[in-house]
CHARMM internal coordinates of N, CA and C (Angstrom, degrees):
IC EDIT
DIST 1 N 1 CA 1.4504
DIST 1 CA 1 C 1.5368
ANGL 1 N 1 CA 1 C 108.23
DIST 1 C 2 N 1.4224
ANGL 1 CA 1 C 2 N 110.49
DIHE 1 N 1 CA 1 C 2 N 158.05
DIST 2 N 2 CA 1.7510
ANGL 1 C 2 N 2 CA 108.99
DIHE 1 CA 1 C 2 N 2 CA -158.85
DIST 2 CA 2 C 1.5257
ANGL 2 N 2 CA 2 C 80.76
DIHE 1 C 2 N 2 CA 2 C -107.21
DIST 2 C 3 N 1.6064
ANGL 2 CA 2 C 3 N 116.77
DIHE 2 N 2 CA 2 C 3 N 165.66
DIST 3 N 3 CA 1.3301
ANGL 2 C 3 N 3 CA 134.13
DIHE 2 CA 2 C 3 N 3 CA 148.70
DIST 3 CA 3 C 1.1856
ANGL 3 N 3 CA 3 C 111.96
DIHE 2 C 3 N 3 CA 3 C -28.98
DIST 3 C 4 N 1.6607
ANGL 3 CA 3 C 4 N 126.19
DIHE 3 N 3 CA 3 C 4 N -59.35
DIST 4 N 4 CA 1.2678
ANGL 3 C 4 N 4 CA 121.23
DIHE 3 CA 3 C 4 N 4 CA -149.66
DIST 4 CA 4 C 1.7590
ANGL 4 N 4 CA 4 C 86.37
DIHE 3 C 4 N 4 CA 4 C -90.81
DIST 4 C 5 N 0.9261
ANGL 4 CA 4 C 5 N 142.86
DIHE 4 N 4 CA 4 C 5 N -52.84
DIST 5 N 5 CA 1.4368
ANGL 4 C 5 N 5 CA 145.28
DIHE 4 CA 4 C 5 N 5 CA 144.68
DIST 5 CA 5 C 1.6028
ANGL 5 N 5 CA 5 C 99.62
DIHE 4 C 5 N 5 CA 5 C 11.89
DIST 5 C 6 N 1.1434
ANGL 5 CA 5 C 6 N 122.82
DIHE 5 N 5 CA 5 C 6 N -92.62
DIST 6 N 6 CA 1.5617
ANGL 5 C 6 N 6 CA 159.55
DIHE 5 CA 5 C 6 N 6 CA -153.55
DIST 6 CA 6 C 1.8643
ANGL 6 N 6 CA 6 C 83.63
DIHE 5 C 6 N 6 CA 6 C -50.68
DIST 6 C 7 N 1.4646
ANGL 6 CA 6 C 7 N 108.02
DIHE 6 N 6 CA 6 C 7 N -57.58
DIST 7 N 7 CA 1.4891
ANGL 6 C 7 N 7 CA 110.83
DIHE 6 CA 6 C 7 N 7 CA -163.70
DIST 7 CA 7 C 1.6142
ANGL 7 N 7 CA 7 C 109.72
DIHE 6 C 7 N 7 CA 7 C -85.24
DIST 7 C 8 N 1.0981
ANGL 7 CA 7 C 8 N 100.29
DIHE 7 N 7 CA 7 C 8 N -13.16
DIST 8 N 8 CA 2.0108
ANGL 7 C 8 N 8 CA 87.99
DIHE 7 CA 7 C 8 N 8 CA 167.58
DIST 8 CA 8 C 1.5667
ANGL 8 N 8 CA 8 C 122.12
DIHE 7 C 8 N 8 CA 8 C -101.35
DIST 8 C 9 N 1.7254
ANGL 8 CA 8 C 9 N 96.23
DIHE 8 N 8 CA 8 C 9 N -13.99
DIST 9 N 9 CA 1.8447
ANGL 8 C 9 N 9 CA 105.96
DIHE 8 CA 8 C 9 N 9 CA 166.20
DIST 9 CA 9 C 1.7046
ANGL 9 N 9 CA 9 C 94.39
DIHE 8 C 9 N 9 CA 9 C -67.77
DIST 9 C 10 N 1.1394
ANGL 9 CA 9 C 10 N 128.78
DIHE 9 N 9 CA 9 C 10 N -55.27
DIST 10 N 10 CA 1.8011
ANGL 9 C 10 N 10 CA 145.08
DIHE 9 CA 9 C 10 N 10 CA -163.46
DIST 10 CA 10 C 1.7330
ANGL 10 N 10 CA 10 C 86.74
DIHE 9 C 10 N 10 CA 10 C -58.82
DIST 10 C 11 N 0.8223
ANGL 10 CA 10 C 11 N 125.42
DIHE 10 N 10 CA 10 C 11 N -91.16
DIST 11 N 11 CA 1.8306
ANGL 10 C 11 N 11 CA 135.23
DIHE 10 CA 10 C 11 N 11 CA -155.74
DIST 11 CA 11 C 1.5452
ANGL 11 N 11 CA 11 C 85.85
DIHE 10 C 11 N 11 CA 11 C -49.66
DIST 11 C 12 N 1.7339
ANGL 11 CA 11 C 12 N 137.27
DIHE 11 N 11 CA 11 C 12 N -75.69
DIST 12 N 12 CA 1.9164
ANGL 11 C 12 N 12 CA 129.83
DIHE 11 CA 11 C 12 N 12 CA -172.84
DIST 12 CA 12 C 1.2841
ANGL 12 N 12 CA 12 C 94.57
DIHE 11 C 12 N 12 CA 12 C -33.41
DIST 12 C 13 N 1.7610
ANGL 12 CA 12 C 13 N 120.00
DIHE 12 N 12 CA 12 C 13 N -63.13
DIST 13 N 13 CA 1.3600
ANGL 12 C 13 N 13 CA 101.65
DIHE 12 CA 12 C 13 N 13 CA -164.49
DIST 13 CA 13 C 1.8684
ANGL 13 N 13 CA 13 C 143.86
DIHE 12 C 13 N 13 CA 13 C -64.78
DIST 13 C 14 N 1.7423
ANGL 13 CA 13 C 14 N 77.70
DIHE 13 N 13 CA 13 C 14 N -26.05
DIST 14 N 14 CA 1.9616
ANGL 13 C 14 N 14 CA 90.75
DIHE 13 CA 13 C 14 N 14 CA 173.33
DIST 14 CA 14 C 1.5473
ANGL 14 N 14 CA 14 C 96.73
DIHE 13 C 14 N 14 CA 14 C -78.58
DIST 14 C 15 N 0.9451
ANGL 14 CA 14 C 15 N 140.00
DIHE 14 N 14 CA 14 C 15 N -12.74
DIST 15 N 15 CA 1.6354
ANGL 14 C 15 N 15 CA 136.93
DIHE 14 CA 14 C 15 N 15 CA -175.82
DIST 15 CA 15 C 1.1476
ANGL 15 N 15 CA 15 C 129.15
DIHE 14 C 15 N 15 CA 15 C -90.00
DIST 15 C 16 N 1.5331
ANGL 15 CA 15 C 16 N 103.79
DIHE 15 N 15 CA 15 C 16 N -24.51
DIST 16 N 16 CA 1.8297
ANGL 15 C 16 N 16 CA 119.04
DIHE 15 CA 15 C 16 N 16 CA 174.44
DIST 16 CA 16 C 1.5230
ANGL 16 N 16 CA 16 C 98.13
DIHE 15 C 16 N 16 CA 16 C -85.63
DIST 16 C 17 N 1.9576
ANGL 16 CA 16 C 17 N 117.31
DIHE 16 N 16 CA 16 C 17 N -52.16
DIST 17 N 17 CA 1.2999
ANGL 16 C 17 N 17 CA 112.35
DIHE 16 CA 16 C 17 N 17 CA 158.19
DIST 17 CA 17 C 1.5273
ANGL 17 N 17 CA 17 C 137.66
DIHE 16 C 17 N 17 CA 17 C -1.47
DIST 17 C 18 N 1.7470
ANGL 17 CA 17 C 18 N 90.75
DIHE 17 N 17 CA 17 C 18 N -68.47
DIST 18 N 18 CA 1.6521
ANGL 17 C 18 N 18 CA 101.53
DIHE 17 CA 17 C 18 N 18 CA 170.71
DIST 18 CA 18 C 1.4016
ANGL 18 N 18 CA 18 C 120.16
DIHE 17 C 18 N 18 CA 18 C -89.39
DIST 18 C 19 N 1.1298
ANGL 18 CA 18 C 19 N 107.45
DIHE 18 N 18 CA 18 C 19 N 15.93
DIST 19 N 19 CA 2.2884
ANGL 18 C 19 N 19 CA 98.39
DIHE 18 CA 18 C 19 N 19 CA 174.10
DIST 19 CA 19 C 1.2151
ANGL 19 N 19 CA 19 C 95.88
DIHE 18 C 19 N 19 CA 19 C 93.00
DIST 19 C 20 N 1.2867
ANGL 19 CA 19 C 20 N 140.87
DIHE 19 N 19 CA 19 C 20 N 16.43
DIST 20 N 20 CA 1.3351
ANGL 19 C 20 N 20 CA 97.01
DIHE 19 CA 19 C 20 N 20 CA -160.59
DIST 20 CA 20 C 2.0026
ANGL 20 N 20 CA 20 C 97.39
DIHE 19 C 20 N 20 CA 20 C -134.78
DIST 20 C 21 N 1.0324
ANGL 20 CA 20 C 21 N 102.36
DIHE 20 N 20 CA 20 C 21 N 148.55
DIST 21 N 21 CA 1.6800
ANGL 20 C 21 N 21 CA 114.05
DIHE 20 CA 20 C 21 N 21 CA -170.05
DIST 21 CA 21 C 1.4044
ANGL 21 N 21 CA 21 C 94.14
DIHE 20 C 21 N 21 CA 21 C -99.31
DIST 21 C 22 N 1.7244
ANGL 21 CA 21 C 22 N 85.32
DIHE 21 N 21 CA 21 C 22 N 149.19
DIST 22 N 22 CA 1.8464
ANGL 21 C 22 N 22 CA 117.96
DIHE 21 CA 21 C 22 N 22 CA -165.63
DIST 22 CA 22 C 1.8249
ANGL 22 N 22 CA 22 C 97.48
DIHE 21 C 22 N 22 CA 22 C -35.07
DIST 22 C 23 N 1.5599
ANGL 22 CA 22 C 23 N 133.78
DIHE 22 N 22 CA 22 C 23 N -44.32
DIST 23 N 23 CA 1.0174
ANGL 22 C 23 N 23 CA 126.24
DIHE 22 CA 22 C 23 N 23 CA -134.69
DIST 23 CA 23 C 1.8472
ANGL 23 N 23 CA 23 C 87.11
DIHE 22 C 23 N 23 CA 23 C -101.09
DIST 23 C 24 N 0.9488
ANGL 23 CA 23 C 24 N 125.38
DIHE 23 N 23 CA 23 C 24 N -45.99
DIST 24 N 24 CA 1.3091
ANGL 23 C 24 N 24 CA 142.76
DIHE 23 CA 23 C 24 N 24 CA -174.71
DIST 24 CA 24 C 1.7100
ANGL 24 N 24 CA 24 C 105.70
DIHE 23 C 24 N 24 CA 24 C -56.60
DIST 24 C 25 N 1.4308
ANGL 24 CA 24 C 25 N 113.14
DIHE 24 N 24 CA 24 C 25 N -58.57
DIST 25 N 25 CA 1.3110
ANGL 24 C 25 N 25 CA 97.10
DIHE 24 CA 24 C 25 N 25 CA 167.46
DIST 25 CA 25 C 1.4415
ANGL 25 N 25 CA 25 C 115.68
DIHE 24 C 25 N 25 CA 25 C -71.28
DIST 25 C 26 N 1.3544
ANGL 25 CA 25 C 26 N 132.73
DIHE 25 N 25 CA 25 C 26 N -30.88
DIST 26 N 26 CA 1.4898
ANGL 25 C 26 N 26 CA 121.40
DIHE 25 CA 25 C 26 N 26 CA 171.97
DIST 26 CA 26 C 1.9051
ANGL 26 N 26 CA 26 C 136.17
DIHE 25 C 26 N 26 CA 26 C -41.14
DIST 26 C 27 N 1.7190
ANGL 26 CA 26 C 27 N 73.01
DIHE 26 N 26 CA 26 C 27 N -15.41
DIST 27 N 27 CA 1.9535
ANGL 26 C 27 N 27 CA 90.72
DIHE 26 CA 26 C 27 N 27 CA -172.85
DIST 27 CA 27 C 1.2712
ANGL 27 N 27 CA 27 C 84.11
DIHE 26 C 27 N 27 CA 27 C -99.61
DIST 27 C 28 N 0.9957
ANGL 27 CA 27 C 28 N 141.22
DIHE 27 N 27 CA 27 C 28 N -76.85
DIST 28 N 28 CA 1.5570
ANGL 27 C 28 N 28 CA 134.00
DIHE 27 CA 27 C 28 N 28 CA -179.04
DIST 28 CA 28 C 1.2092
ANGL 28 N 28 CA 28 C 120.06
DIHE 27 C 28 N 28 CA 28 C -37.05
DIST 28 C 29 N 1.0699
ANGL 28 CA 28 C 29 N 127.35
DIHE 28 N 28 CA 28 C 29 N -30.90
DIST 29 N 29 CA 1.6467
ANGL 28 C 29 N 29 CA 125.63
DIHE 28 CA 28 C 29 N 29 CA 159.77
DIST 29 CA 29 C 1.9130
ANGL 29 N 29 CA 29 C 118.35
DIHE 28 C 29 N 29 CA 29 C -71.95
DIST 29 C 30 N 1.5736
ANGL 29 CA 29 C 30 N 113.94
DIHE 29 N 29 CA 29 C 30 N -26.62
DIST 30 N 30 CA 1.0491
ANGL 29 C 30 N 30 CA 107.19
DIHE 29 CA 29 C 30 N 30 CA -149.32
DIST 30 CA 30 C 1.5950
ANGL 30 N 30 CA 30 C 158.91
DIHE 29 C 30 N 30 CA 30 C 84.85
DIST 30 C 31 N 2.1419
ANGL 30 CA 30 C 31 N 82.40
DIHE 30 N 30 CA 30 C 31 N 4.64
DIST 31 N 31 CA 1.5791
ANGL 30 C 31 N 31 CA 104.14
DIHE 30 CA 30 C 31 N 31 CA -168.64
DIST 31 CA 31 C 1.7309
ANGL 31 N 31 CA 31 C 90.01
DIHE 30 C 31 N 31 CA 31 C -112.19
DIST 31 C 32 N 1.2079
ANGL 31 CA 31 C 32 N 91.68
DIHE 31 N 31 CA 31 C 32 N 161.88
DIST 32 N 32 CA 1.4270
ANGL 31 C 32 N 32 CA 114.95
DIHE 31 CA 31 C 32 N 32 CA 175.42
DIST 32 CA 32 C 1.4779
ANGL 32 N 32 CA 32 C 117.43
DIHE 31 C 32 N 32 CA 32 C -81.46
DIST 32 C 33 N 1.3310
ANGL 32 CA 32 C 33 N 127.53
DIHE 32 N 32 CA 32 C 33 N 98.20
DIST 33 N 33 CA 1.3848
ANGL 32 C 33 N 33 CA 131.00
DIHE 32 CA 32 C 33 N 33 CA -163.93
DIST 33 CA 33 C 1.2874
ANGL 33 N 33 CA 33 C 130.05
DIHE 32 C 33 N 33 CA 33 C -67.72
DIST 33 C 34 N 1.5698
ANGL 33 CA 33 C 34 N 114.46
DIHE 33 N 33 CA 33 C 34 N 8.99
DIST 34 N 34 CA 1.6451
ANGL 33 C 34 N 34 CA 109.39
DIHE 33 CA 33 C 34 N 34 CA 118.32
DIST 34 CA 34 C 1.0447
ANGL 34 N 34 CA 34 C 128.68
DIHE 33 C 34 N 34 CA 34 C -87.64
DIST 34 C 35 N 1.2402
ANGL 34 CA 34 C 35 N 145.81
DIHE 34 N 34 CA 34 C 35 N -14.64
DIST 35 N 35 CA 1.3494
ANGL 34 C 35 N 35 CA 133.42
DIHE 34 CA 34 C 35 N 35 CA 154.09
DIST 35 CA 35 C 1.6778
ANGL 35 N 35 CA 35 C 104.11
DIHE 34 C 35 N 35 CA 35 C -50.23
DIST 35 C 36 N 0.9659
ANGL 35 CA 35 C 36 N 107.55
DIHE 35 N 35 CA 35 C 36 N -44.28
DIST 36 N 36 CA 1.7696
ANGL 35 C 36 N 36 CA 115.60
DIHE 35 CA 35 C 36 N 36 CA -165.50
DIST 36 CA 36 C 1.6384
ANGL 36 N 36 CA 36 C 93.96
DIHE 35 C 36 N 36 CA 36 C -55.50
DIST 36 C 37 N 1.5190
ANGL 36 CA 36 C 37 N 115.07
DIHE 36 N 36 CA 36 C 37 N -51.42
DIST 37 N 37 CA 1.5957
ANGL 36 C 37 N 37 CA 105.37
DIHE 36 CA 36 C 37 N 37 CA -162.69
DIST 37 CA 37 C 1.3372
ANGL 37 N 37 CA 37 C 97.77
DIHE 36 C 37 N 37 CA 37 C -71.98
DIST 37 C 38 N 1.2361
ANGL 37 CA 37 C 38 N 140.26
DIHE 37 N 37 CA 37 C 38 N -14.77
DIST 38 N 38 CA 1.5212
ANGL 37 C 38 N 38 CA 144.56
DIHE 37 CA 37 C 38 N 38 CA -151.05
DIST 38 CA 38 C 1.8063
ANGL 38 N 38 CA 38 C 81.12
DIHE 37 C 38 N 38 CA 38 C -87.66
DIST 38 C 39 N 0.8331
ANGL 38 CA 38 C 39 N 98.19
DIHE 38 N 38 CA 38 C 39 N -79.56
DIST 39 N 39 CA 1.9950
ANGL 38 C 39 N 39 CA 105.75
DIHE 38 CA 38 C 39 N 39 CA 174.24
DIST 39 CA 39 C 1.5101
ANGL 39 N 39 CA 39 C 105.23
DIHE 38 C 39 N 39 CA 39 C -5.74
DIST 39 C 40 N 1.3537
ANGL 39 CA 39 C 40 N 99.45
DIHE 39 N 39 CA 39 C 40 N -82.88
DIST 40 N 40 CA 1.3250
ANGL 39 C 40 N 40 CA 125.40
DIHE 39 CA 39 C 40 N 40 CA -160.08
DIST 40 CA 40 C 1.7664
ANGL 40 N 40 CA 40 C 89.81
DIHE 39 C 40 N 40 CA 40 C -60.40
DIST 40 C 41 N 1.3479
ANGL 40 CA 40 C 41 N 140.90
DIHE 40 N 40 CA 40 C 41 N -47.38
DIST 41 N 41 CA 1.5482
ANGL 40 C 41 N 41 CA 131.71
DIHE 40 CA 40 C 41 N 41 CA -156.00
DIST 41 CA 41 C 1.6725
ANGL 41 N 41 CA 41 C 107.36
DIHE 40 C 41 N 41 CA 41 C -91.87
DIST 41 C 42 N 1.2594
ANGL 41 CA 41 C 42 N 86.62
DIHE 41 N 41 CA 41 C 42 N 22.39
DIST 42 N 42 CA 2.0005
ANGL 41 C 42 N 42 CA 98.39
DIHE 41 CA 41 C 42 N 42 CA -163.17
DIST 42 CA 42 C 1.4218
ANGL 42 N 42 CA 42 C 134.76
DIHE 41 C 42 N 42 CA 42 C 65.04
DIST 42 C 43 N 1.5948
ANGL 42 CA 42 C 43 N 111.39
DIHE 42 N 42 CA 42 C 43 N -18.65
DIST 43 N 43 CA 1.0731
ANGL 42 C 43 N 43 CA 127.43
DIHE 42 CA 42 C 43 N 43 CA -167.85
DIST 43 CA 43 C 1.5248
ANGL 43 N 43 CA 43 C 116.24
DIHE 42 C 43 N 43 CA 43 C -64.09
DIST 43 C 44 N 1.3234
ANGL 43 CA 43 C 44 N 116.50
DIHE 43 N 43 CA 43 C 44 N -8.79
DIST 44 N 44 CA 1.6266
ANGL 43 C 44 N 44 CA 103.90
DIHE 43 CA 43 C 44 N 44 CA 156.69
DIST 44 CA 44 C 1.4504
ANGL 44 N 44 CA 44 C 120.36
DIHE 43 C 44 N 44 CA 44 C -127.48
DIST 44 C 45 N 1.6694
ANGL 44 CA 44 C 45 N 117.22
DIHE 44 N 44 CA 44 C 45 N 167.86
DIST 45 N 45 CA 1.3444
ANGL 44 C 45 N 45 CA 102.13
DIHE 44 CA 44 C 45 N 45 CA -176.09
DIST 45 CA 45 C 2.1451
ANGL 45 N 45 CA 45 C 106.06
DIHE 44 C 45 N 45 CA 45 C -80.45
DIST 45 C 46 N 1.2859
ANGL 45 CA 45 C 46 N 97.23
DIHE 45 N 45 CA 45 C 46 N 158.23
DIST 46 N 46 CA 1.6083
ANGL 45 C 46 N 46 CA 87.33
DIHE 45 CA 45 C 46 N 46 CA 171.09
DIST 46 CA 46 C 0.8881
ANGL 46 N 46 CA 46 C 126.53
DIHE 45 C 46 N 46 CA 46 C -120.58
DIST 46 C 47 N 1.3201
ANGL 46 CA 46 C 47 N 134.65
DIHE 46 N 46 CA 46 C 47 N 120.25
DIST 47 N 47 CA 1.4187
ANGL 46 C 47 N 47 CA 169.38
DIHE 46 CA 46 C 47 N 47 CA -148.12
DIST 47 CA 47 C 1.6658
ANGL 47 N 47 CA 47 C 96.22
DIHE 46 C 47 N 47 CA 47 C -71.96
DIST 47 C 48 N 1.5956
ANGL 47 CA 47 C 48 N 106.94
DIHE 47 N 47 CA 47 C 48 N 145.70
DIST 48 N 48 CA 1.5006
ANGL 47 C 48 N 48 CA 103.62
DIHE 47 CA 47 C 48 N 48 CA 162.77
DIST 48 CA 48 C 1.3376
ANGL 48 N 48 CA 48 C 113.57
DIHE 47 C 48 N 48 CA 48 C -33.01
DIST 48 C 49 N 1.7041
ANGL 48 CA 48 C 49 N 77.69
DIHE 48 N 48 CA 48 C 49 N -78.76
DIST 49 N 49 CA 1.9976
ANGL 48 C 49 N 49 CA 95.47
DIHE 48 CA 48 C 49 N 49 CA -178.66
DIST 49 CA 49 C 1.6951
ANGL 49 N 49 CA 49 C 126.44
DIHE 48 C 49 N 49 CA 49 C -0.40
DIST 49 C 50 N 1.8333
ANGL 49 CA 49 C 50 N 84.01
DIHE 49 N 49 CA 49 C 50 N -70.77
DIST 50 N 50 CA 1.5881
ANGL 49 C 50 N 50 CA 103.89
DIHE 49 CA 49 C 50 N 50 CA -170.78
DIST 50 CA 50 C 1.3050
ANGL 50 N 50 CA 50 C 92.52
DIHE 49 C 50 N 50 CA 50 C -72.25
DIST 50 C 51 N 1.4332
ANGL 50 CA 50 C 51 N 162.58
DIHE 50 N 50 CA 50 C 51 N -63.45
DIST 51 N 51 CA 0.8262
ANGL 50 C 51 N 51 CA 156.14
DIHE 50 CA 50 C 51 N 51 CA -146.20
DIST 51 CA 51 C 2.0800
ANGL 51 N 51 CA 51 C 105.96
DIHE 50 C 51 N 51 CA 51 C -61.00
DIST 51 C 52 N 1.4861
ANGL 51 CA 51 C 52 N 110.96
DIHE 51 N 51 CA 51 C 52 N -24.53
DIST 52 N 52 CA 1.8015
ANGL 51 C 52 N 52 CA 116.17
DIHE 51 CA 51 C 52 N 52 CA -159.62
DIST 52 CA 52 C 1.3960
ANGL 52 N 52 CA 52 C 74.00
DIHE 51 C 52 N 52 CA 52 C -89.85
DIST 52 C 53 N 1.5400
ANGL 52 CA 52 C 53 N 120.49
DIHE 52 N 52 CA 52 C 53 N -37.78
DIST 53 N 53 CA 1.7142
ANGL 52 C 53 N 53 CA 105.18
DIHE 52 CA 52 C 53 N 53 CA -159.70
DIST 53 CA 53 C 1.3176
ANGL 53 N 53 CA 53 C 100.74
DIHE 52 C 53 N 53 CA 53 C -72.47
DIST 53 C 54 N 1.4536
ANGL 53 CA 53 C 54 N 136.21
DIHE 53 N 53 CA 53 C 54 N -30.02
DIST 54 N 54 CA 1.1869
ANGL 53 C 54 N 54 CA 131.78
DIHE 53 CA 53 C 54 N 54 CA -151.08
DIST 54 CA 54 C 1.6308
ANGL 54 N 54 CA 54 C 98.23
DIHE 53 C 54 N 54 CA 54 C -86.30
DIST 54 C 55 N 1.5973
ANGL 54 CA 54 C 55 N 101.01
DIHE 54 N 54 CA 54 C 55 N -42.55
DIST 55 N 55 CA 1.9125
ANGL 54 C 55 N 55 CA 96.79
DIHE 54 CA 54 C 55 N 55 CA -163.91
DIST 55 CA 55 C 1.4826
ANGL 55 N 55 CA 55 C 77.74
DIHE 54 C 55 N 55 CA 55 C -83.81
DIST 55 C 56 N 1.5823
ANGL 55 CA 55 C 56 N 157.79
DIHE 55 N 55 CA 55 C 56 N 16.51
DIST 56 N 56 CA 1.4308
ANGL 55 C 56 N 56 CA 120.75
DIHE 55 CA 55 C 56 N 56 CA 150.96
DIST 56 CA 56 C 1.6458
ANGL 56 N 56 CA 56 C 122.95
DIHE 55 C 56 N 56 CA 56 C -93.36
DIST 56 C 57 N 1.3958
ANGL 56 CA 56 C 57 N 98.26
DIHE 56 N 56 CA 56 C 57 N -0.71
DIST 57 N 57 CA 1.4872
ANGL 56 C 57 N 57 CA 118.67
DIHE 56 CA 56 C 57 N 57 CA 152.22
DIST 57 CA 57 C 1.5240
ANGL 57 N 57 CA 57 C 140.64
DIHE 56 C 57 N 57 CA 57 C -51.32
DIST 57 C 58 N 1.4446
ANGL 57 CA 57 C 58 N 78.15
DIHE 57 N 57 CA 57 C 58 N -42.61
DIST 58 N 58 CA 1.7340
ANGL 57 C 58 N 58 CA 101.84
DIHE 57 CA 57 C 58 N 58 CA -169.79
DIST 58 CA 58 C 1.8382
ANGL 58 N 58 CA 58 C 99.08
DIHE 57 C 58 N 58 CA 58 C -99.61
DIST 58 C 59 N 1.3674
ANGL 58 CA 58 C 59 N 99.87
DIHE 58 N 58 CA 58 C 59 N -2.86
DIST 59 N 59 CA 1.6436
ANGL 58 C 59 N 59 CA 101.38
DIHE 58 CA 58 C 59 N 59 CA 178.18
DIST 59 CA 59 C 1.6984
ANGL 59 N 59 CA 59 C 110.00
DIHE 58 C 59 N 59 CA 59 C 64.09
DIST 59 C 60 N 1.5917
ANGL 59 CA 59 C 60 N 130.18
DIHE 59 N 59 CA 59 C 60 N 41.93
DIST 60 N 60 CA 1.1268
ANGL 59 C 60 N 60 CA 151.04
DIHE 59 CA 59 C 60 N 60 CA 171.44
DIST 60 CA 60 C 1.3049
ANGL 60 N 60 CA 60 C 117.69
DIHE 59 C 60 N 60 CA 60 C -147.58
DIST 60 C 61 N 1.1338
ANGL 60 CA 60 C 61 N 112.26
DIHE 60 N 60 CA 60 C 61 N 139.96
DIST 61 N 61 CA 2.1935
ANGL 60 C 61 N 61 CA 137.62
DIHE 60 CA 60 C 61 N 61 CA 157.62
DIST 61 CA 61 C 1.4552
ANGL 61 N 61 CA 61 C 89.23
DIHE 60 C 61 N 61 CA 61 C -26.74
DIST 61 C 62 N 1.0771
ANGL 61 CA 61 C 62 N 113.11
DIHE 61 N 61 CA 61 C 62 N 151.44
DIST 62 N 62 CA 1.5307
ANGL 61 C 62 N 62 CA 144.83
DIHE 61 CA 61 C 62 N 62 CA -179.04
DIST 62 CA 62 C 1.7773
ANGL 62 N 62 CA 62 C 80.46
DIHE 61 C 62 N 62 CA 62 C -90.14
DIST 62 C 63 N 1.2528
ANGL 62 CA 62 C 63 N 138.76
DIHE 62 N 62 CA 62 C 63 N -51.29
DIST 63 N 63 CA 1.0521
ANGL 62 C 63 N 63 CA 125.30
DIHE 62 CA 62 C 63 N 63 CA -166.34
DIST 63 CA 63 C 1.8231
ANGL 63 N 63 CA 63 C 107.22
DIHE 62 C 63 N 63 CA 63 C -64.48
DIST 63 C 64 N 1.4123
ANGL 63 CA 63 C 64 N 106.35
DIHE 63 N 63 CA 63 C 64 N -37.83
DIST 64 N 64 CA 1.5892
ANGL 63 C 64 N 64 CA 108.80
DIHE 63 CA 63 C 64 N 64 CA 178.84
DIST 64 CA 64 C 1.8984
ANGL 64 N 64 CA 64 C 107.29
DIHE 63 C 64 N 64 CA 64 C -79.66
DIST 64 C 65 N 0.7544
ANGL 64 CA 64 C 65 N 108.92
DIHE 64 N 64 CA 64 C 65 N -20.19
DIST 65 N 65 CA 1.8584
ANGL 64 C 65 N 65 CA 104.61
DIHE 64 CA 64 C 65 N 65 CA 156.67
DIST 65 CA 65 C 1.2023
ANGL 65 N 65 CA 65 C 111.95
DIHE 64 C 65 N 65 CA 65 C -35.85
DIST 65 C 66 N 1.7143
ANGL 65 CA 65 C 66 N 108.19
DIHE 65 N 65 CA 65 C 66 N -74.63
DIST 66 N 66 CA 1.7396
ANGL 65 C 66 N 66 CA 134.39
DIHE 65 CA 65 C 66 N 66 CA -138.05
DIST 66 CA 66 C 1.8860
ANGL 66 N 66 CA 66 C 92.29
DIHE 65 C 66 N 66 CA 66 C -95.51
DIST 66 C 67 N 1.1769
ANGL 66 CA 66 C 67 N 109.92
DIHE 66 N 66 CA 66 C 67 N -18.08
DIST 67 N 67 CA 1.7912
ANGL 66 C 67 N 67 CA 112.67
DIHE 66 CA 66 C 67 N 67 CA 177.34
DIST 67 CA 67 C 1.5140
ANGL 67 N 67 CA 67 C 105.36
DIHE 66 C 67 N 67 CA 67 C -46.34
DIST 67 C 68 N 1.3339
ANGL 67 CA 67 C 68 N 109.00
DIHE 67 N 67 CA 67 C 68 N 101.18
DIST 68 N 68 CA 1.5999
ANGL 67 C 68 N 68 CA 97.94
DIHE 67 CA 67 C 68 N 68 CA 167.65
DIST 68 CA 68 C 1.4127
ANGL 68 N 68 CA 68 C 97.55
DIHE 67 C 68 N 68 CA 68 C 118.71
DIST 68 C 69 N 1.1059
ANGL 68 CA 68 C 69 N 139.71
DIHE 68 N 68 CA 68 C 69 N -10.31
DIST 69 N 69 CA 1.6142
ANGL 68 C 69 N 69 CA 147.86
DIHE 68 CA 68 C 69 N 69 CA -147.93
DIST 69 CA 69 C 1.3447
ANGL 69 N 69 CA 69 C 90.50
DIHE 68 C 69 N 69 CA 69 C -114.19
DIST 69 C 70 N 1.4986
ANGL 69 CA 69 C 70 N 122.06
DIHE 69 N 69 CA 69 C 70 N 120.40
DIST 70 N 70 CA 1.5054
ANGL 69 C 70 N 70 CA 120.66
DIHE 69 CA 69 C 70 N 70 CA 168.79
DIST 70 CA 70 C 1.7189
ANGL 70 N 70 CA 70 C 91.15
DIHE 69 C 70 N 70 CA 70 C -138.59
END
COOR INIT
IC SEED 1 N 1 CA 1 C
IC BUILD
């Protein structure tokens, strides 16, 4: 499994976690929810940026996102 792999299984799974559907967390993050599914399907690389918007989504450090992510 790739990095970017590792981090769009990690972000679907903390997101179904909290109730909340692809489009719903995308507004709460501030991302555009195709960009959001692009995340989540690996298909793009992810940016700091997107990565601070995403773990302030999930109400965690960008460092507690990527914990565990090799």
């Amino acid at each position: 499994m790739t990095v970017q792999e590792a981090i769009g299984a990690k972000v679907r799974k903390m997101r179904k976690e909290r109730g909340l559907s692809q489009e719903a967390f995308a507004d709460r993050c501030g991302i555009n929810r195709g960009h959001m599914g692009q995340v989540e399907r690996s298909e793009k690389d992810v940016t700091i940026s997107t990565l601070r918007k995403i773990s302030r989504g999930l109400g965690m450090t960008v460092s507690q996102l990527l914990d565990g992510v090799t």
